[in-house]
C-alpha positions as CSV (number, residue, x, y, z in Angstrom):
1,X,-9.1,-15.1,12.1
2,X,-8.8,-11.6,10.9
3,X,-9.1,-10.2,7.8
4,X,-6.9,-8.0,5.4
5,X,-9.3,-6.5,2.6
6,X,-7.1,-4.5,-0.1
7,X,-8.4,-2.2,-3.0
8,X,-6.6,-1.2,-5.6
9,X,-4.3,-1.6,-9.0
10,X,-3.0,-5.4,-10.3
11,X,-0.5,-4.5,-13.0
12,X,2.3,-7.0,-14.6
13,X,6.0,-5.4,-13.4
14,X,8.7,-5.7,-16.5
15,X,12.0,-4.8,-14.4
16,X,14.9,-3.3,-16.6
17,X,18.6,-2.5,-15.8
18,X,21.1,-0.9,-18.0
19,X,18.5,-1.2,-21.0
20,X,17.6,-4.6,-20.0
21,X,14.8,-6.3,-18.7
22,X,15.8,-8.4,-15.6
23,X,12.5,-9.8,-14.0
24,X,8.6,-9.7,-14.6
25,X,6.4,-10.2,-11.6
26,X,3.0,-9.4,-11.1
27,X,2.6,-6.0,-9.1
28,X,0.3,-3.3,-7.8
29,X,0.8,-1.4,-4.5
30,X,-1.9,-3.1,-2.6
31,X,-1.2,-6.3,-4.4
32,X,2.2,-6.8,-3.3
33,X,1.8,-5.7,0.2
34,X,-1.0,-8.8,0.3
35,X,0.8,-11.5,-1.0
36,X,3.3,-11.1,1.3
37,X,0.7,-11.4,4.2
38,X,-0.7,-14.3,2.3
39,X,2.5,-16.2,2.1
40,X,2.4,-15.5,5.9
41,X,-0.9,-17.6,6.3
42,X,-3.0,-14.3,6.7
43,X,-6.3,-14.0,5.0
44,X,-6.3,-11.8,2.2
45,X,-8.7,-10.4,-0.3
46,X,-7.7,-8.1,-3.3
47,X,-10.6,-6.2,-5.2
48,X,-9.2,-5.4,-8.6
49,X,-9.2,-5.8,-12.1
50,X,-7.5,-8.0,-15.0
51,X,-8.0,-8.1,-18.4
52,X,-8.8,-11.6,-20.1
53,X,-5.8,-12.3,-21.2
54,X,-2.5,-14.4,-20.5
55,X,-1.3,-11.7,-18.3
56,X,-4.6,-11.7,-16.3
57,X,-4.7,-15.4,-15.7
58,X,-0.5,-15.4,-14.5
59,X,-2.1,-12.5,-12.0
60,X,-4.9,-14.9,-11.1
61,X,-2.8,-18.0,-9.9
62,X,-0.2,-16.5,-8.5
63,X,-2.8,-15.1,-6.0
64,X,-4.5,-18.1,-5.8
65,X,-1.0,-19.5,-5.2
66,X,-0.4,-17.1,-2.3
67,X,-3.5,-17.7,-0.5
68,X,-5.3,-13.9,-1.8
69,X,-8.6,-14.7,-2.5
70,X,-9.3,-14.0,-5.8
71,X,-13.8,-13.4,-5.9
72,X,-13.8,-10.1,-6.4
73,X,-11.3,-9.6,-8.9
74,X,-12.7,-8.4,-11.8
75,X,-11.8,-9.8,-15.3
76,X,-12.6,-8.0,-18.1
77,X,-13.5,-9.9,-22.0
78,X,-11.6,-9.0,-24.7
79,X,-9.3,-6.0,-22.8
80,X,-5.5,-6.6,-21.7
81,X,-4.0,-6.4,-18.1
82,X,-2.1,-3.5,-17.7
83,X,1.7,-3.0,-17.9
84,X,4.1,-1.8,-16.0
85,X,7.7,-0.7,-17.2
86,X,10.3,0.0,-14.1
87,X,13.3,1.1,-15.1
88,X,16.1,0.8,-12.2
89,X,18.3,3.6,-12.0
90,X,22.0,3.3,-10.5
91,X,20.4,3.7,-6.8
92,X,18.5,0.6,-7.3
93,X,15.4,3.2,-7.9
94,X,12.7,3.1,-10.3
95,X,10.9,5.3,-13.0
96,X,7.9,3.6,-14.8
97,X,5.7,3.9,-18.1
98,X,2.6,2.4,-17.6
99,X,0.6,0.8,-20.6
100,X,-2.9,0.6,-20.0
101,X,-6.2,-1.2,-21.2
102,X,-9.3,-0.3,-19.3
103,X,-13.0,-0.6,-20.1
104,X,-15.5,2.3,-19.5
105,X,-17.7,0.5,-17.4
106,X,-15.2,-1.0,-14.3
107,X,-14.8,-2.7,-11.0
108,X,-18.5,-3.9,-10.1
109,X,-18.8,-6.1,-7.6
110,X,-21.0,-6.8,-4.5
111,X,-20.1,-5.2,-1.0
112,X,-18.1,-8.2,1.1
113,X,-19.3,-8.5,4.7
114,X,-17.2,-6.8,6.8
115,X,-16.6,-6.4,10.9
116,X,-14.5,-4.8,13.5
117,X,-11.4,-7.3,13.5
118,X,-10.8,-6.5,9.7
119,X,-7.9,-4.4,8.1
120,X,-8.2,-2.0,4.5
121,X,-5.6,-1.4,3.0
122,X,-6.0,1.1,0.1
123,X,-4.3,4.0,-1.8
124,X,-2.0,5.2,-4.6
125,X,-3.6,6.8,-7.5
126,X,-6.2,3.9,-7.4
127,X,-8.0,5.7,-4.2
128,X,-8.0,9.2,-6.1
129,X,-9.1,8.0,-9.8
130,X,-12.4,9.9,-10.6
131,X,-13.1,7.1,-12.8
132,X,-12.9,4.6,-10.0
133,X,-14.2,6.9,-7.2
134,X,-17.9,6.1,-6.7
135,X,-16.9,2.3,-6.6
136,X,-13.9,2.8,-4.3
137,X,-15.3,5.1,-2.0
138,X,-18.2,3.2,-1.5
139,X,-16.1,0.0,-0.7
140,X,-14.0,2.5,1.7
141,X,-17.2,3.8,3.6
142,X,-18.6,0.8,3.6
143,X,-15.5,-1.1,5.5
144,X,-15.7,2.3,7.7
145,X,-18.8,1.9,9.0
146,X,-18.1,-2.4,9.5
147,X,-16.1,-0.9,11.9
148,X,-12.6,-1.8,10.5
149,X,-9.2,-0.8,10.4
150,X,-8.2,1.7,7.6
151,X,-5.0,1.7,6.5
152,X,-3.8,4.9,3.8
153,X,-0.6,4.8,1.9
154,X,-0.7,8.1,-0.4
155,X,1.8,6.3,-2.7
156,X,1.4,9.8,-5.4
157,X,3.5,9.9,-7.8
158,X,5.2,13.1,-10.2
159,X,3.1,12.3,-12.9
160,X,0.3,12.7,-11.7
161,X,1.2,16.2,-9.8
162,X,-0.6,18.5,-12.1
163,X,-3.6,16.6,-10.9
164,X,-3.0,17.8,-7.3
165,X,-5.4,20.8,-6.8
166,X,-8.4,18.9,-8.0
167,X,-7.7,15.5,-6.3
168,X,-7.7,17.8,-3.0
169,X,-11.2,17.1,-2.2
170,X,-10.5,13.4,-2.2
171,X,-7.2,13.5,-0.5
172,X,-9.3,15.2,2.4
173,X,-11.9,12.4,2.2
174,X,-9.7,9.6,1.9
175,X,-8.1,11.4,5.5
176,X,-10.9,11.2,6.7
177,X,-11.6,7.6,6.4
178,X,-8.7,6.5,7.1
179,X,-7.1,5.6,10.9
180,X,-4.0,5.6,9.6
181,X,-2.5,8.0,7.2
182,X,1.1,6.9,5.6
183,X,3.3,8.7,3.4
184,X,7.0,9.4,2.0
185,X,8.3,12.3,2.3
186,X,8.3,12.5,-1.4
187,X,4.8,11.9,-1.7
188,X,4.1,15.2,0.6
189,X,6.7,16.8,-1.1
190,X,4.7,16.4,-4.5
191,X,1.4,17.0,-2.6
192,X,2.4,19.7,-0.4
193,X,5.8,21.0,-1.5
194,X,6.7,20.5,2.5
195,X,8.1,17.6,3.9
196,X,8.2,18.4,7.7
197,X,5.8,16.0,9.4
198,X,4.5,18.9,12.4
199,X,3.5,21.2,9.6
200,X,1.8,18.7,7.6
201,X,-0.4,17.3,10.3
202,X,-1.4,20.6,12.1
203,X,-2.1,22.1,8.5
204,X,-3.7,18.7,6.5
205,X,-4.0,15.6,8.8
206,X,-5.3,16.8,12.3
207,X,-8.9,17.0,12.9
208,X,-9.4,14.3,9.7
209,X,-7.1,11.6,11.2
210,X,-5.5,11.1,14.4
211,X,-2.2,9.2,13.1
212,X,0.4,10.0,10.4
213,X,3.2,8.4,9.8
214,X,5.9,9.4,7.2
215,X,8.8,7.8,6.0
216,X,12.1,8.5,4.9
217,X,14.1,6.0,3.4
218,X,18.0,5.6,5.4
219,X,16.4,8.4,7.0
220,X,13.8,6.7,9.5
221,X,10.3,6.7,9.9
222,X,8.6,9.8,11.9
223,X,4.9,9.2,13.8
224,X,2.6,11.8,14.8
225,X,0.0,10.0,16.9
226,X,-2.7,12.6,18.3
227,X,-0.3,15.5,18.7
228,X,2.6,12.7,20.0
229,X,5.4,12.7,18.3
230,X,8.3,9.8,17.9
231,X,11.1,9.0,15.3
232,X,12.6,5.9,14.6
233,X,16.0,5.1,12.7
234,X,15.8,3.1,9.6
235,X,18.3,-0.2,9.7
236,X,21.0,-0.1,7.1
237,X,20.3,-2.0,3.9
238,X,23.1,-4.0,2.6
239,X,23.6,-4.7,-1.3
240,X,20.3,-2.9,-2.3
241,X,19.2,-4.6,-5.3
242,X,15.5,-2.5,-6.2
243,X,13.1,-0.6,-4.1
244,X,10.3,-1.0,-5.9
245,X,8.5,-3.1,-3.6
246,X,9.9,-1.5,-0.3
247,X,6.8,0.3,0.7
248,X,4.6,-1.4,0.0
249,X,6.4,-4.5,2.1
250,X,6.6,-1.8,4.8
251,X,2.3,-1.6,5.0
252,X,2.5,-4.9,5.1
253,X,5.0,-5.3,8.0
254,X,2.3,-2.7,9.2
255,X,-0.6,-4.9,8.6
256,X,1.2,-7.8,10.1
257,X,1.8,-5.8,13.2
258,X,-1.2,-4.7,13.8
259,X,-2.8,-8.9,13.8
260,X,0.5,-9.8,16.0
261,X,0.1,-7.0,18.4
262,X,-3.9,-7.2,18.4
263,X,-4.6,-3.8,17.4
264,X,-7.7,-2.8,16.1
265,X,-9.6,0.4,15.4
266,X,-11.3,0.4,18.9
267,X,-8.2,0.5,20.6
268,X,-5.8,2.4,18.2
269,X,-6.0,5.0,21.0
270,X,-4.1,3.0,23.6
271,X,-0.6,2.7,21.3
272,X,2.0,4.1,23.0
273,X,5.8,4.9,22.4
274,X,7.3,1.6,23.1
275,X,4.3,-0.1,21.1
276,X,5.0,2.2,18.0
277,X,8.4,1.4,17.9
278,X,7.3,-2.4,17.6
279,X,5.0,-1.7,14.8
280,X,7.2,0.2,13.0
281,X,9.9,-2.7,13.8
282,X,7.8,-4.7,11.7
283,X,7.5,-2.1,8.6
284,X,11.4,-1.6,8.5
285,X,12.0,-5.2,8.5
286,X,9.5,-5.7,5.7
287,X,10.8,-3.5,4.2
288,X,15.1,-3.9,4.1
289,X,13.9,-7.7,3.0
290,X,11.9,-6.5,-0.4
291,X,15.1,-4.3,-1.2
292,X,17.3,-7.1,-1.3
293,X,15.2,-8.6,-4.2
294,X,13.8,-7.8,-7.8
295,X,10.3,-9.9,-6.4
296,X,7.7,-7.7,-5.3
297,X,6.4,-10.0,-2.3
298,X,8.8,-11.8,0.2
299,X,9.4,-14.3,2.2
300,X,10.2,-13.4,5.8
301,X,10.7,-15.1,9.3
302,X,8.7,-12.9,11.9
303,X,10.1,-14.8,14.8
304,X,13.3,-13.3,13.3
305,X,12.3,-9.4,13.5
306,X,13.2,-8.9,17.3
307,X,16.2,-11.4,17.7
């Protein structure tokens, strides 16, 4: 059975709307992309980190409870698990204040054993942190030369855009790593202040990674694969109730994809137009089914996605 390895931040979600809160789910950007695939029977593994609190051990068994294995989730004595507050805006949109609780020394843990039917999924702020960067690029380069399938979601957020120029050297590894580079067009925005996907991938992507792919929202979802380039409508969302979780449901509709289709990094090469839109088929659907809830992780029906 293949594999879905993800690395990056687990963080407790405290949903407001009009000044109240509404829901609180565990979170991360990685994290919910995998327990969605768990609930769909894939196997998952999350590297992270909790603190050793209540928080930490809600985090734990709902994972556990969701079939993402849990060994290489780091707990740490005596610290808390980091907070996230997402306040919804009239769009159904969020802005967030993060409350944090880290230890100087973090995420150590043993190299898993990896191969070529495997999936990464990594990114956010999480791939960029120079705090975390030894340990997370090692874990990337490591999965790289196993052979698997790497999997990029810049995720970058405004507050963190007066980090840009020095986080460039790592954007352009993490490129580089990658098979697959994903992206809104307001994280390019933020990282590039340019938003059209030909420009971005001549100037940024080409030569580091073959395939970009940046969405849009109601707009669509725009691929450049090797030079190729294809568009593909978004489906209209009825009664949009938060979009937190929409990309990162979208990665894993990608993830899913690429198990149902039996794509791996060997044959990445042999995608073509009509198979693109299938995979991104998958994303959207993901996708429009996380913004009709406040969870984070969904429920879907796959056999649903082309009826």
């Amino acid at each position: 059975m293949r594999r879905v390895f993800g690395i990056g931040e687990t963080i407790y979600d405290i949903i407001f709307k009009d000044g109240q809160p509404i829901a609180g789910v565990p979170g991360g950007s990685v994290f919910n992309g995998l327990m969605t695939l768990g609930k769909l029977g894939v196997k998952c593994t999350q590297i992270s980190e909790v603190g050793s609190d209540q928080v930490g051990l809600i985090i734990k068994e709902t994972m556990e409870k969701n079939g993402v294995d849990t060994r290489y989730l780091s707990c740490y004595e005596g610290k808390k698990t980091a907070i996230s507050l997402a306040f919804l805006d009239q769009n159904s949109n969020a802005n967030y204040s993060f409350y944090k609780d880290y230890p100087n020394i973090r995420l150590e843990f043993e190299l898993p054993q990896m191969d070529s039917e495997d999936i990464v999924l990594f990114g956010s702020y999480y791939a960029l942190n120079p705090a975390l960067r030894k340990q997370v690029g090692g874990f990337l380069k490591h999965a790289k030369e196993s052979g698997a399938l790497l999997y990029y979601d810049l995720n970058f957020r405004a507050n963190h855009k007066d980090e840009v120029e020095s986080l460039y050297n790592t954007f352009y590894e993490n490129f580089c790593l990658a098979d697959i580079v994903r992206g809104s067009d307001e994280d390019f925005n933020i990282l590039y202040g340019e938003t059209d996907i030909r420009k971005i991938y001549d100037r940024h992507i080409k030569g580091r990674c073959n395939i970009l792919i940046m969405t849009h929202g109601a707009d669509g979802v725009e691929i450049i694969d090797r030079g190729d380039y294809y568009k593909i409508p978004s489906k209209k969302i009825e009664n949009v109730v938060s979009t937190i979780g929409a990309g990162d449901n979208f990665n894993a509709g990608i993830a899913y994809s690429l198990i149902a289709e039996s794509i791996y990094h060997a044959n990445l090469e042999l995608i073509d137009e009509a198979m693109w839109k299938r995979v991104i088929t998958y994303g959207i659907a993901f996708a429009t089914k996380a913004c009709q809830t406040t969870n984070n992780y969904i429920d879907i029906d796959v056999n649903e996605i082309f009826k």
